[in-house]
Every structure is written in structure tokens, then in C-alpha cells.
gemmi code that builds the backbone of each chain (N, CA, C; Angstrom):
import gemmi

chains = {
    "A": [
        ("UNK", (79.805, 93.132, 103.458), (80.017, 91.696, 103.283), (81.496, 91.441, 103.001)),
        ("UNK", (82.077, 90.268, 103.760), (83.518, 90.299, 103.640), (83.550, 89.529, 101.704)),
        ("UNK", (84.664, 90.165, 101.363), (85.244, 89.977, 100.341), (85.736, 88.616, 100.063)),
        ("UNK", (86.911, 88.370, 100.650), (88.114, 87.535, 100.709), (87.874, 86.752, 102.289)),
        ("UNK", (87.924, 85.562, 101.859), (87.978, 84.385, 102.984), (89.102, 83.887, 102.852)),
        ("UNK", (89.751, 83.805, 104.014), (91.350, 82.594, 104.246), (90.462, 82.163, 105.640)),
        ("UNK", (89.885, 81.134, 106.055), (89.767, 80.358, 106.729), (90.782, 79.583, 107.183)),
        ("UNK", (91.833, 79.860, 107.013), (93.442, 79.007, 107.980), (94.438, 79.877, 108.855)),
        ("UNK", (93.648, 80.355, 109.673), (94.445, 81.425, 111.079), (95.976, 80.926, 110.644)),
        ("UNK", (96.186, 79.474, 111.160), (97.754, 79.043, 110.686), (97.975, 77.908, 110.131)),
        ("UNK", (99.152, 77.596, 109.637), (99.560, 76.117, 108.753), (100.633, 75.794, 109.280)),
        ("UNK", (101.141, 74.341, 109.612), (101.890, 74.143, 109.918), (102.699, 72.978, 108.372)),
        ("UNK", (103.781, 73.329, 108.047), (104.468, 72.184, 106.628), (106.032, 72.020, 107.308)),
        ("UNK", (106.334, 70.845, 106.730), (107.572, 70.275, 107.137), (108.329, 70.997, 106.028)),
        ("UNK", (109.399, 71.037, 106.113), (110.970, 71.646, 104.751), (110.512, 70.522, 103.958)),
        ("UNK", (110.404, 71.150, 102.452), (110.680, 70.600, 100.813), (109.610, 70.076, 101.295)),
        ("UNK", (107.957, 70.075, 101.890), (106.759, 69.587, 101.618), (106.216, 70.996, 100.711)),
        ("UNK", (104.835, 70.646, 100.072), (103.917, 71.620, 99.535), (103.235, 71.567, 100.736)),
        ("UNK", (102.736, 73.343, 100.686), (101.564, 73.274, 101.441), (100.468, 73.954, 100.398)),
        ("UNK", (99.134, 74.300, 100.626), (97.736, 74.769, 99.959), (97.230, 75.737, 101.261)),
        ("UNK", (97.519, 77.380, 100.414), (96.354, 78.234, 101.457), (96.058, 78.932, 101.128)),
        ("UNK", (94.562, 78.644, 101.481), (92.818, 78.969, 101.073), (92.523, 80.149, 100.479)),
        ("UNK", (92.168, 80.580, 99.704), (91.474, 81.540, 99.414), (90.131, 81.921, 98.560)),
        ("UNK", (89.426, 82.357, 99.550), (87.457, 82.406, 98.374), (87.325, 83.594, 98.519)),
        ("UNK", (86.515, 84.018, 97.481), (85.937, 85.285, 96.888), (84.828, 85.472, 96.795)),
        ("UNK", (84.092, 86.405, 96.742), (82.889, 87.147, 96.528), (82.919, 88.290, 95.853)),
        ("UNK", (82.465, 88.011, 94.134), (82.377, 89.213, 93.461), (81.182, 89.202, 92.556)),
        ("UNK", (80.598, 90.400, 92.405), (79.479, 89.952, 91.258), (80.063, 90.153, 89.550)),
        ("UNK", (81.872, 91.069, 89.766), (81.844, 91.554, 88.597), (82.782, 90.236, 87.666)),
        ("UNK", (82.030, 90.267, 86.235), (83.385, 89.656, 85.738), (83.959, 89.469, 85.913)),
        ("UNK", (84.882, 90.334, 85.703), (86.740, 91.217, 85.487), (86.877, 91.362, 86.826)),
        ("UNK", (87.899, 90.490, 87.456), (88.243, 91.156, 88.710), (90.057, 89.919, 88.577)),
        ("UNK", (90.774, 90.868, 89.676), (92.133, 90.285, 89.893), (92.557, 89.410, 91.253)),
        ("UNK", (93.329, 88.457, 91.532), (93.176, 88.150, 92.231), (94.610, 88.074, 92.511)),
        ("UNK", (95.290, 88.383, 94.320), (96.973, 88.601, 94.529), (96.870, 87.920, 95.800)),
        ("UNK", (98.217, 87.350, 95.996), (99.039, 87.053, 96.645), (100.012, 87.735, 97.286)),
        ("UNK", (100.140, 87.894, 98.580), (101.286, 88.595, 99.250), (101.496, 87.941, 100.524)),
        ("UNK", (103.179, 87.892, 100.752), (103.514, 87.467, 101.889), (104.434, 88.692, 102.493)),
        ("UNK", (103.855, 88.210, 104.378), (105.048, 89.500, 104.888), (105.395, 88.809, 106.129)),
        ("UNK", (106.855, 88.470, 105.883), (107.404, 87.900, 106.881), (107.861, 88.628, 108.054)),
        ("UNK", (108.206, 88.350, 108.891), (108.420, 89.298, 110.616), (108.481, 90.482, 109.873)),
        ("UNK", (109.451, 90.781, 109.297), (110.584, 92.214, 109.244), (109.542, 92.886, 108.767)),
        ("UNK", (107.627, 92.875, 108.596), (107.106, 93.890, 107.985), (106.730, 94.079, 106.460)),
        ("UNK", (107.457, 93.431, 105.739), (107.505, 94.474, 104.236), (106.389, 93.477, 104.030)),
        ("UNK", (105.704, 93.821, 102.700), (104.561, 93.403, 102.353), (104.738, 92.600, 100.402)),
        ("UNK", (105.234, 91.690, 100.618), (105.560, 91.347, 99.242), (104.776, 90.773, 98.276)),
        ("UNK", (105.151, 90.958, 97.249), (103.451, 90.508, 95.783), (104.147, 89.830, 95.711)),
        ("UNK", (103.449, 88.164, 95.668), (103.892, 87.042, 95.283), (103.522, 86.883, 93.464)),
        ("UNK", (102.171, 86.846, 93.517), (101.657, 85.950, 92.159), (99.863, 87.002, 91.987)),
        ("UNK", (99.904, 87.212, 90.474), (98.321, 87.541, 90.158), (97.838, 86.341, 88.854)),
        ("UNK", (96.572, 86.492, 89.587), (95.850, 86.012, 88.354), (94.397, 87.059, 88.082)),
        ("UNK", (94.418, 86.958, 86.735), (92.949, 87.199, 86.333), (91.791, 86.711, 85.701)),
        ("UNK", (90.766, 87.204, 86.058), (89.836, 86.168, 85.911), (89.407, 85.654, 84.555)),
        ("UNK", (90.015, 86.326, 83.224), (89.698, 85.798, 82.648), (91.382, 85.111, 82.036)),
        ("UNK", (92.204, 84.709, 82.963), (93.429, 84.223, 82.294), (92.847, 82.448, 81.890)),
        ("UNK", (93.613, 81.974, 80.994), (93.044, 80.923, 80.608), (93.656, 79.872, 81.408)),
        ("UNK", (95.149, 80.083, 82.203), (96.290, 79.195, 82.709), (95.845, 79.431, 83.980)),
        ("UNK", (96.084, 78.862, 85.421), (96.621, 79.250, 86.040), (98.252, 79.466, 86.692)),
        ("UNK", (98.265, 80.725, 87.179), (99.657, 81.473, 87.462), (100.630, 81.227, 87.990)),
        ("UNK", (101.707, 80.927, 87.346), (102.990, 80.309, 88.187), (103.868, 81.532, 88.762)),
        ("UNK", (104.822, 81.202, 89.325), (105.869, 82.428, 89.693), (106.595, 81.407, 90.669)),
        ("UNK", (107.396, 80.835, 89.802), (108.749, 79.837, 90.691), (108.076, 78.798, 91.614)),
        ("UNK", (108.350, 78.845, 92.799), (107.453, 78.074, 93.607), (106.276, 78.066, 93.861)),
        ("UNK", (105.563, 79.199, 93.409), (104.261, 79.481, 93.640), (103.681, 79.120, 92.738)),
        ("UNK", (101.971, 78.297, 93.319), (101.155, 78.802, 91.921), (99.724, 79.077, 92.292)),
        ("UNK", (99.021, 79.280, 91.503), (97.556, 79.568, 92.212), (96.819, 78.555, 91.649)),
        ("UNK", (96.085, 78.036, 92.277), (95.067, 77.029, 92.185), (93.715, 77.688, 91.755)),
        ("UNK", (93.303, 78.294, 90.596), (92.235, 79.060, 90.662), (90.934, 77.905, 89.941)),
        ("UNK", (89.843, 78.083, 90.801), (88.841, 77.503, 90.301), (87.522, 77.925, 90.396)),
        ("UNK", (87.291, 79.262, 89.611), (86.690, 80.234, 89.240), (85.200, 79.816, 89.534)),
        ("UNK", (84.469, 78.559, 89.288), (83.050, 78.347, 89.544), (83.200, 78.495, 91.120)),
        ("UNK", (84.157, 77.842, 91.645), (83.920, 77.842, 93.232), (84.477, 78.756, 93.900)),
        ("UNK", (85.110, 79.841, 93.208), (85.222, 81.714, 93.277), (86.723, 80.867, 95.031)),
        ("UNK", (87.089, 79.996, 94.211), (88.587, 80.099, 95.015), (89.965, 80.340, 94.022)),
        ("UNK", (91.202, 80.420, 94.972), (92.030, 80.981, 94.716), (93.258, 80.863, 95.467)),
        ("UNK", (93.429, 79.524, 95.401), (94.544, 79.081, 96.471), (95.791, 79.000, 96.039)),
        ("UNK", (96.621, 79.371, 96.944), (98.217, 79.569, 96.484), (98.717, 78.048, 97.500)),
        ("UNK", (99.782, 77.697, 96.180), (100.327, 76.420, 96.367), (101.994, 76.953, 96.503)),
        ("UNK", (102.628, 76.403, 97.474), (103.823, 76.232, 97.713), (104.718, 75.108, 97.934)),
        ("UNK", (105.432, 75.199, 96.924), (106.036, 73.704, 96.570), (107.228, 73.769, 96.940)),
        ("UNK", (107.806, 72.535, 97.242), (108.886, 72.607, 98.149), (109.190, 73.702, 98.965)),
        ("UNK", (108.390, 73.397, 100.957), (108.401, 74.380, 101.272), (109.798, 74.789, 101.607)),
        ("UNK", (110.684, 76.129, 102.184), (111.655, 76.299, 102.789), (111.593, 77.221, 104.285)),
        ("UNK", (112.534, 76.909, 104.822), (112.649, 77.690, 106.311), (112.037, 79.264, 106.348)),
        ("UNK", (111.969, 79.881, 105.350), (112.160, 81.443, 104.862), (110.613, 81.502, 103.987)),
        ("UNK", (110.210, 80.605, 103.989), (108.491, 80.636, 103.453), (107.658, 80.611, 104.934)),
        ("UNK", (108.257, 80.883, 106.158), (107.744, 81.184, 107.513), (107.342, 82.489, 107.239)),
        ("UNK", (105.846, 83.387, 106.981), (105.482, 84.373, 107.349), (103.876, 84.140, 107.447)),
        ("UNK", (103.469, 85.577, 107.140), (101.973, 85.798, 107.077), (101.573, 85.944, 105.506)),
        ("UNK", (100.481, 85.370, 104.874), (100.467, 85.354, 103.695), (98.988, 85.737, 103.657)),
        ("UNK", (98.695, 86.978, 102.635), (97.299, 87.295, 102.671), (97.051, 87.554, 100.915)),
        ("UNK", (95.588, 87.096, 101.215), (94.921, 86.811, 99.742), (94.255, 88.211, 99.279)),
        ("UNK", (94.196, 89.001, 98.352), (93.311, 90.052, 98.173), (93.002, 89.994, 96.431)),
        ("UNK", (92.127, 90.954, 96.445), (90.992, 91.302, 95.324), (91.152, 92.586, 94.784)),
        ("UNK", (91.212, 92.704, 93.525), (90.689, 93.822, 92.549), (89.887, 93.522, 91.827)),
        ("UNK", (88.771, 94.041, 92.029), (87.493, 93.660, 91.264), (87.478, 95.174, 90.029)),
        ("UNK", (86.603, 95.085, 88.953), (87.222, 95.819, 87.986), (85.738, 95.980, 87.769)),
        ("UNK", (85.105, 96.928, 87.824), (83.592, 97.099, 87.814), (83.642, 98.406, 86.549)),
        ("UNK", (82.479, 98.697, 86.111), (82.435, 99.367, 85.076), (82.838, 100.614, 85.350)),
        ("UNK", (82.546, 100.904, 86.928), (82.366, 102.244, 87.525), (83.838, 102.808, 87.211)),
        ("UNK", (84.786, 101.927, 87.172), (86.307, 102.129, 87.040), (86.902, 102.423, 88.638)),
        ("UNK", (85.987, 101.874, 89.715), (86.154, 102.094, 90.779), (86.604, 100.824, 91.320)),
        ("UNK", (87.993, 100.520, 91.670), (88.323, 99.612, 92.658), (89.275, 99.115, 93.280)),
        ("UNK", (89.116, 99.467, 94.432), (90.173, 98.965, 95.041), (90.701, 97.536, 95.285)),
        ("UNK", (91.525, 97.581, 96.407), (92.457, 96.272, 96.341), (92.436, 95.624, 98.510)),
        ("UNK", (91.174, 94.282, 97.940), (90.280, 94.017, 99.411), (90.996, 92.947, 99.865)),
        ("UNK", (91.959, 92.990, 101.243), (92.878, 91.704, 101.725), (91.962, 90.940, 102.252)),
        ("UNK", (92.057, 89.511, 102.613), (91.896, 88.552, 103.799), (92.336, 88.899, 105.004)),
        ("UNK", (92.435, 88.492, 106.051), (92.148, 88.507, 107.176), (93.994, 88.147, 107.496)),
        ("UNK", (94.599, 86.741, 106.510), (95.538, 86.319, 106.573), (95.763, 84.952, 106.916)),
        ("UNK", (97.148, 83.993, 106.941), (97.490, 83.181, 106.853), (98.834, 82.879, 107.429)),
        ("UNK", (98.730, 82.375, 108.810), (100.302, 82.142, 109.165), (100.785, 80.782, 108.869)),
        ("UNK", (102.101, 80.892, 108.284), (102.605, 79.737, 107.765), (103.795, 79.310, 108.471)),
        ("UNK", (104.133, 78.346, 109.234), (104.726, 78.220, 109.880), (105.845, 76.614, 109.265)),
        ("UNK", (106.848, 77.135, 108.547), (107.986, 75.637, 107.648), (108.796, 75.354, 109.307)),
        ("UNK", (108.827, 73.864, 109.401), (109.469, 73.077, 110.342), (110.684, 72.554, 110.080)),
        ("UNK", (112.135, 72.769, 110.600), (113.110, 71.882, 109.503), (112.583, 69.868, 109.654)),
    ],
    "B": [
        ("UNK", (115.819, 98.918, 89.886), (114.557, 98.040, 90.333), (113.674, 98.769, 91.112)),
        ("UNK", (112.973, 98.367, 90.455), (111.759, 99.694, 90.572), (110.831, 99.712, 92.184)),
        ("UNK", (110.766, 100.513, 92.990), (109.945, 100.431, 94.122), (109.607, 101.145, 94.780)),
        ("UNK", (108.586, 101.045, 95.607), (107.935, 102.473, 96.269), (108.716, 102.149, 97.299)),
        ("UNK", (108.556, 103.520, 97.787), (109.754, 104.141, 98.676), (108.710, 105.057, 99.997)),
        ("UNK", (108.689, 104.674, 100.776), (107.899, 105.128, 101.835), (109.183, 106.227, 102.835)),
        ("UNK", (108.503, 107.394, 103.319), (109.589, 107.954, 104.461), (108.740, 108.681, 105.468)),
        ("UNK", (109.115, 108.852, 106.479), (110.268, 108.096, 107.079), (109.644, 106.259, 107.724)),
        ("UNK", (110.976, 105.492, 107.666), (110.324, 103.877, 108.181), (109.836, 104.170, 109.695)),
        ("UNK", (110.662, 104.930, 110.615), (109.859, 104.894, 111.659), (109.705, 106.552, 112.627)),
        ("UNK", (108.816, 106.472, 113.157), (108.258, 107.877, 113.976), (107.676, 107.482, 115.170)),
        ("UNK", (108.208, 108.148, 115.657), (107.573, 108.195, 117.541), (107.389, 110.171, 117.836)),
        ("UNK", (106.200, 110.856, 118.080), (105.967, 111.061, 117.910), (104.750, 111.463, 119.494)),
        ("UNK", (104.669, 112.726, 120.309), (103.924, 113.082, 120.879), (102.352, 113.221, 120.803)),
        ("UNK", (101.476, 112.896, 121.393), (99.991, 113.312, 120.867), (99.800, 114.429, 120.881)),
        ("UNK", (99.255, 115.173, 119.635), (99.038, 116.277, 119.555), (99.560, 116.757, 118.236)),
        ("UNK", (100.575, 116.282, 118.284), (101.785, 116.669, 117.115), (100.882, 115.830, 115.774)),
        ("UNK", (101.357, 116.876, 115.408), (101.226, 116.603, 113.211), (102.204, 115.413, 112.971)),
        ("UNK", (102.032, 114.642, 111.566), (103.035, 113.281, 111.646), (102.413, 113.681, 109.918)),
        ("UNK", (103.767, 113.940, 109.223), (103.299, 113.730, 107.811), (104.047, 112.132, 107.596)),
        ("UNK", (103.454, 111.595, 106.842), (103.857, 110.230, 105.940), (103.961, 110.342, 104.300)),
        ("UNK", (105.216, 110.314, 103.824), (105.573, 110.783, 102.045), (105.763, 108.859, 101.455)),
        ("UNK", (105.095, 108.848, 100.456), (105.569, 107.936, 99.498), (105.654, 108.120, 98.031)),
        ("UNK", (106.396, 107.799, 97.489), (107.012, 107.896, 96.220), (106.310, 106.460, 94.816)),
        ("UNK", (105.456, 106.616, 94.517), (105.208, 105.493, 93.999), (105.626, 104.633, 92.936)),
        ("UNK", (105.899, 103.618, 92.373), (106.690, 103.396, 90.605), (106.312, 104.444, 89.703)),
        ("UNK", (107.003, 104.676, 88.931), (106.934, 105.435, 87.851), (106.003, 104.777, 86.920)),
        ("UNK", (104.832, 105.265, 86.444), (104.183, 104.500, 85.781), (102.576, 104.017, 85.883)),
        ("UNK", (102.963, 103.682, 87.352), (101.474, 103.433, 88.020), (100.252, 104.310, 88.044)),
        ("UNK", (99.551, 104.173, 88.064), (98.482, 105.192, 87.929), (97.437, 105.039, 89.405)),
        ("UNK", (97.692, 104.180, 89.957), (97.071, 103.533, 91.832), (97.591, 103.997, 92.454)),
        ("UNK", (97.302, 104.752, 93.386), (98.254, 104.365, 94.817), (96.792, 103.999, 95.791)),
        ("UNK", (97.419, 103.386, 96.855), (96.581, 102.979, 98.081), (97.357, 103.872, 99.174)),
        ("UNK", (96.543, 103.747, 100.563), (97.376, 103.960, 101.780), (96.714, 102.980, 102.663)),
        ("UNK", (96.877, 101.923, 103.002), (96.889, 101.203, 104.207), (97.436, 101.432, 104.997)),
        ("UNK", (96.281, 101.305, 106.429), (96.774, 100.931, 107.896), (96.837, 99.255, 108.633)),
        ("UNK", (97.506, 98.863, 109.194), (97.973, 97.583, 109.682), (97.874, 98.006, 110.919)),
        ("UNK", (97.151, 97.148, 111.703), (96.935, 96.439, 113.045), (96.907, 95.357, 113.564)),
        ("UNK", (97.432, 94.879, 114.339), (97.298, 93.370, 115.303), (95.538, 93.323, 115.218)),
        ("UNK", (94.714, 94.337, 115.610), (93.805, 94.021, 115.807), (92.697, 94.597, 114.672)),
        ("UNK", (92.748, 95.186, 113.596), (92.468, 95.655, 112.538), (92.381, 94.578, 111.120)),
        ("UNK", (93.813, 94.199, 111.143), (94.282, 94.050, 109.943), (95.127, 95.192, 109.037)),
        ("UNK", (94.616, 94.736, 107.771), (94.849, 95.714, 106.968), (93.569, 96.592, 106.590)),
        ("UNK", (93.434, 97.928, 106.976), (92.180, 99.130, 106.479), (92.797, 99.762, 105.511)),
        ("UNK", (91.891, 99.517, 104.508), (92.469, 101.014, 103.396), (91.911, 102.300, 104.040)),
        ("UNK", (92.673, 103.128, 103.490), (92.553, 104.591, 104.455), (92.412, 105.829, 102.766)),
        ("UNK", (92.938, 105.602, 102.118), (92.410, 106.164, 100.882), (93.284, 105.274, 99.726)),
        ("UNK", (92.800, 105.885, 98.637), (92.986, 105.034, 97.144), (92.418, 106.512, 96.052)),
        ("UNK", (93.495, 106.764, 95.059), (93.773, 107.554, 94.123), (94.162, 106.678, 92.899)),
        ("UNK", (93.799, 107.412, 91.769), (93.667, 106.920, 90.525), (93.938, 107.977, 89.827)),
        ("UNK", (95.766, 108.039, 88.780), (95.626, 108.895, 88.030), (95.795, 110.464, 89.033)),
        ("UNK", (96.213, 110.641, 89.992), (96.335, 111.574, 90.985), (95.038, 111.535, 91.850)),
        ("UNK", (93.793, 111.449, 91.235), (92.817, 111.789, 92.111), (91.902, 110.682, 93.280)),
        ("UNK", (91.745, 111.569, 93.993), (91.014, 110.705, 95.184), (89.826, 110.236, 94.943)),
        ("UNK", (89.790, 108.963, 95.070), (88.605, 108.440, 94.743), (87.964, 107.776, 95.788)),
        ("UNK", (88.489, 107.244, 97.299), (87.699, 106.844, 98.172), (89.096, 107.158, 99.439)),
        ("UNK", (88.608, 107.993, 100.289), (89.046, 108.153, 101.551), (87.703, 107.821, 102.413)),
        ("UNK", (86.820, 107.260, 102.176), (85.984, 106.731, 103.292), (86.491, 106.308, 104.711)),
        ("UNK", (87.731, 105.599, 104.600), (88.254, 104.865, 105.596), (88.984, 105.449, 106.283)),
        ("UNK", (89.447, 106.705, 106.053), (89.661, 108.122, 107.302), (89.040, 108.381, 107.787)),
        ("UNK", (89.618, 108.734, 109.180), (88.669, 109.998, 110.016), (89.171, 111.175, 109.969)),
        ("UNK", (88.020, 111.787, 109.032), (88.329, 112.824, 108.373), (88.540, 114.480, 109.064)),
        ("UNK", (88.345, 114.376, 110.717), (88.893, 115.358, 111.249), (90.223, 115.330, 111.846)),
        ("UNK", (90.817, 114.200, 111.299), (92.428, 114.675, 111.421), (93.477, 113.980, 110.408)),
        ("UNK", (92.593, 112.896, 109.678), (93.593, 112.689, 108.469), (93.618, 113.288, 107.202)),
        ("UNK", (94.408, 113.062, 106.180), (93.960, 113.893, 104.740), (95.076, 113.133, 103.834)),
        ("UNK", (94.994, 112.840, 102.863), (95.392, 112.470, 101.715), (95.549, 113.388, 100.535)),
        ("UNK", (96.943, 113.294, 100.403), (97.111, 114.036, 98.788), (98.309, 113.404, 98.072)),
        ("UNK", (97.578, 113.843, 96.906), (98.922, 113.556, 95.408), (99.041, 114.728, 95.149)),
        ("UNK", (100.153, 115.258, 95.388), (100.771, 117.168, 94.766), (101.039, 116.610, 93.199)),
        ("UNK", (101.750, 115.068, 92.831), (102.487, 115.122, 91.852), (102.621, 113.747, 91.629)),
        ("UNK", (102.968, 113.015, 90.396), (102.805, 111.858, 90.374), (103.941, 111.028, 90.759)),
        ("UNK", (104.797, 112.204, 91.387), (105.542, 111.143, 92.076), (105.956, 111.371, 93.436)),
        ("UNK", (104.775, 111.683, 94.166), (104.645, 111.629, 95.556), (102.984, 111.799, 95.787)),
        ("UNK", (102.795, 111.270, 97.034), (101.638, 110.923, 97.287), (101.575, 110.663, 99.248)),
        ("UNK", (100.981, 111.856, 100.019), (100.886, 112.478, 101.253), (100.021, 112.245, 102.359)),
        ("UNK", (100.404, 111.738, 103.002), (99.054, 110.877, 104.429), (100.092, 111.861, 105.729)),
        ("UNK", (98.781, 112.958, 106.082), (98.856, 113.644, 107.270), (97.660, 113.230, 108.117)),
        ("UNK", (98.640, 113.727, 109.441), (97.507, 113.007, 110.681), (97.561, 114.476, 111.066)),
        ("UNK", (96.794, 115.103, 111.999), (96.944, 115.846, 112.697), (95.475, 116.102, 113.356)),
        ("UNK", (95.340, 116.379, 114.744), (96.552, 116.393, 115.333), (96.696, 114.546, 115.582)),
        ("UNK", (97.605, 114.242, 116.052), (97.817, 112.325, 116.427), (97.452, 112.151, 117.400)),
        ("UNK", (96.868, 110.919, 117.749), (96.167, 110.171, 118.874), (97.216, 108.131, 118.958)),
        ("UNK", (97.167, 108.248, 120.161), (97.694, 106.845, 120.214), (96.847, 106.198, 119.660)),
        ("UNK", (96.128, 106.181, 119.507), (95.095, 105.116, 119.177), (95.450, 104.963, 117.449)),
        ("UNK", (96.340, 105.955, 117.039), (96.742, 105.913, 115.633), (98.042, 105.335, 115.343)),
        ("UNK", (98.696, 104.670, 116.455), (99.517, 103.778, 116.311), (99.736, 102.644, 115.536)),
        ("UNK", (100.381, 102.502, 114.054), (100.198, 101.721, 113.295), (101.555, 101.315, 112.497)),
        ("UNK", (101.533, 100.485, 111.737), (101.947, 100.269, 110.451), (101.012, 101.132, 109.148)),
        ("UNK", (101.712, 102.192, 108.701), (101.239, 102.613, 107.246), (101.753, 102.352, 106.342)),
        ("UNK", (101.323, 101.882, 105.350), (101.351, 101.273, 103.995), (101.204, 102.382, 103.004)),
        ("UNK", (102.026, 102.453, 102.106), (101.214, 102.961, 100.726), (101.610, 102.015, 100.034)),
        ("UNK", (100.674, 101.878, 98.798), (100.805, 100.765, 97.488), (100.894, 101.367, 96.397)),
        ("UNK", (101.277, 101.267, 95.049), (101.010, 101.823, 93.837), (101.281, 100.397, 92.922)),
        ("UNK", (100.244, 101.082, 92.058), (99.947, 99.450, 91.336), (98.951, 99.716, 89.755)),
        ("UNK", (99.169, 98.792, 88.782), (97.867, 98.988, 88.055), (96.751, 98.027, 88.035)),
        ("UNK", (96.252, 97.665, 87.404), (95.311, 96.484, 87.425), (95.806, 95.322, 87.662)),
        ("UNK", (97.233, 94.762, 87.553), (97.775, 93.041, 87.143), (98.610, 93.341, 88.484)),
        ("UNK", (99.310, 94.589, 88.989), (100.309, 94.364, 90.012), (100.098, 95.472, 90.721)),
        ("UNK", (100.333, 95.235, 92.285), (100.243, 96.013, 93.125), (101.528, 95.583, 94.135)),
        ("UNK", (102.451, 97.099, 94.593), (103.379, 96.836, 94.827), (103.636, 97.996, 96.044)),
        ("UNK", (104.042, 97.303, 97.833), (103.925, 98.138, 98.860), (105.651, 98.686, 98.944)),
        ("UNK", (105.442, 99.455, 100.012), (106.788, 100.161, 100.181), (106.762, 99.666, 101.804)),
        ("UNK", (108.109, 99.904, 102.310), (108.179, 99.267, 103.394), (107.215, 99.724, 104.442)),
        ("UNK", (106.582, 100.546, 104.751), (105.901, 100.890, 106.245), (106.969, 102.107, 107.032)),
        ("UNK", (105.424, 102.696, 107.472), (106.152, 103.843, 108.416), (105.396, 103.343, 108.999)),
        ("UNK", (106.308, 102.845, 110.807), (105.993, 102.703, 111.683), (105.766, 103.752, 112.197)),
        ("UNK", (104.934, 104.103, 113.135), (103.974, 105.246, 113.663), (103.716, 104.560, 115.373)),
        ("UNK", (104.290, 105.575, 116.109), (104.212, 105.651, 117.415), (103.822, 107.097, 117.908)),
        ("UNK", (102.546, 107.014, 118.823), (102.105, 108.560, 119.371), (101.704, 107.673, 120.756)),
        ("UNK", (102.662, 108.496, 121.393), (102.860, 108.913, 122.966), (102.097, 109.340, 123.869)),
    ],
}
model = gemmi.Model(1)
for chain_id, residues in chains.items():
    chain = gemmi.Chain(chain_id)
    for i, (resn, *xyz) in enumerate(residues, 1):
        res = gemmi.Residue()
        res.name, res.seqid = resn, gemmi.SeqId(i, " ")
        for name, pos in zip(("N", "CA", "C"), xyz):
            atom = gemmi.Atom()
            atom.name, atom.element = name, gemmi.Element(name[0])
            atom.pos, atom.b_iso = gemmi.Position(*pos), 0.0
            res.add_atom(atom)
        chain.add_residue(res)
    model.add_chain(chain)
structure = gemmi.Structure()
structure.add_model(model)
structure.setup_entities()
């Protein structure tokens, strides 16, 4: 059963707009983590922002923040004032934290974001 | 500034031929991952260690890949022998519970 849903193949945002992209979950455990990463052309794979599930805030990190709304097991990253250089692929993933002490770290599918000047 | 360090970034590489992949993970971490990247895949985890040990290589095919940690500060993805069809982006990650952090990719080309 898939993990992580991004239902937005791509986004299109104008320069200095916010955009919102998607992310839902499926976990049975408590304790689980939830990340952000973007990887623009050149490859590299960058950690934007975590949250966890039992943080009481949700997670800022400069322009970023996560929209977490835990009954509806989403987890959307907000980008505020977009810029030219927020053009990549952005994927949502999971660490679920099970008793077993077993778990890995489950991506989405992904998210192309495409800033317009 | 602390970061995993993947080598070599890129390999081209005959079928047949052995292709080791070395990453170096933060000091500290007790995770590593190895992801594969595809256009048509995505991202597959290919194994995941905890603390040195292997805890799920399910996602190999285990008559020509293998995974090891000699040491906690390296961590080993061999192919052998290589098949095009193993043409990828490889990933390793090292991370703990709050952060997980990739190294650039060894591009992987077999001929």
C-alpha cells in the first residue's frame, strides 16, 4: 500500500507568489516523521523541513513551512514568496517509528514546481 | 559543514564489470539508506542499516548486489556483475530520526 501521496505531477506559481504542495500519509504508528526534500536539475537531493508527529507547532525553516494536519494524515509544504531557483522536483517522505525499531524513510512519487518570472 | 560524501559522482562502466559505490556518512548518524533513482522507478530503497547493521536489503537483487558497513564511516553498494538495466542515480542517505541527509549521487552508466 502506497505510503505517501503527492497528487500534483506539477505546479505552476508566478515570482514572490506562495504556492501549497500536497502531501498525505498512511500510517498506523503514532510516532512517525514527516520530510521535505527538493532536487533541482543538477541532481542533489536536499532536506528542506521535518516535522513530527507529536510536535505541537508546525515547522518553519525560512520560507518553508509545513502545513501539518494530523487528523487528515496531511502534510503540506508551503512556499512563500516563490523565487526563480524554487524551480525543481520536491518530494514528500515518511519515517514511521514503530516499536519494532524498524524504519525506514518512504518518498512520494514527487512534485514539479515550476516559478514563472 | 557536515555532509555525506558519495564517490565516485559519475561511472560509465561495461556490462559485466563490477562497479563499487563508497559513501561516507555524517559523523554521528546511526542510518544510512542506499537509494536508486529512475525516470521510471522513482526513488527504490535498495538497503537501510542501523548502527552498522543491515536491516532491510529486500529491495536488491540479491544475485548481484550487496551492501556493507566495514566501519562507521563508510558504507559499500557493489553491483556485480552490472547490467544496463542498472543504470541509475545512487543515493546514499545517513540520518537519525528528525534528519535525513543525501550525498550527491553516483551516476551509474553500464554499456
Amino acid at each position: 500500500a502506497q505510503k505517501i501521496t503527492q497528487t500534483q505531477p506539477g505546479m505552476f506559481v508566478q515570482e514572490k507568489e506562495a504556492v501549497t504542495l500536497d502531501c498525505t500519509y498512511d500510517t498506523s504508528d503514532p510516532s512517525y516523521g514527516l520530510f521535505w526534500y527538493k532536487q533541482p536539475s543538477s541532481g542533489e537531493m536536499i532536506f528542506l523541513i521535518y516535522q513530527g508527529s507529536y510536535d505541537q507547532q508546525n515547522a518553519t525553516e525560512g520560507r518553508y513551512s509545513l502545513n501539518f494536519q494530523k487528523a487528515r494524515k496531511s502534510a503540506n509544504l508551503v512556499i512563500s514568496a516563490s523565487q526563480l531557483g524554487d524551480s525543481a522536483m520536491y518530494f514528500c517522505a515518511m519515517r514511521d517509528q514503530p516499536n519494532s525499531g524498524y524504519s525506514t524513510l518512504t518518498f512520494g512519487k514527487g512534485t514539479m514546481l515550476l516559478v514563472s518570472p | 559543514d557536515a555532509r555525506v560524501t558519495q564517490t565516485p559522482r559519475h561511472k560509465v562502466t561495461e556490462m559485466g564489470q563490477e562497479v563499487t559505490m563508497r559513501c561516507q556518512p555524517i559523523l554521528g548518524h546511526n542510518t544510512v539508506f542506499w537509494y536508486r533513482q529512475t525516470m521510471m522507478q522513482g526513488l527504490e530503497l535498495l538497503a537501510y542499516f542501523r548502527n552498522r547493521a543491515p536491516l532491510d536489503d529486500s529491495g536488491m537483487p540479491k544475485d548481484r548486489f550487496s551492501a556493507e558497513m566495514p566501519d562507521a564511516t563508510l558504507a559499500t553498494l557493489k553491483i556485480q556483475p552490472s547490467e544496463p538495466r542498472d543504470s541509475a542515480v545512487y543515493f546514499c542517505a545517513s540520518g537519525s530520526q528528525t534528519e535525513a541527509f543525501f550525498g550527491q549521487g553516483t551516476r551509474l552508466t553500464v554499456v
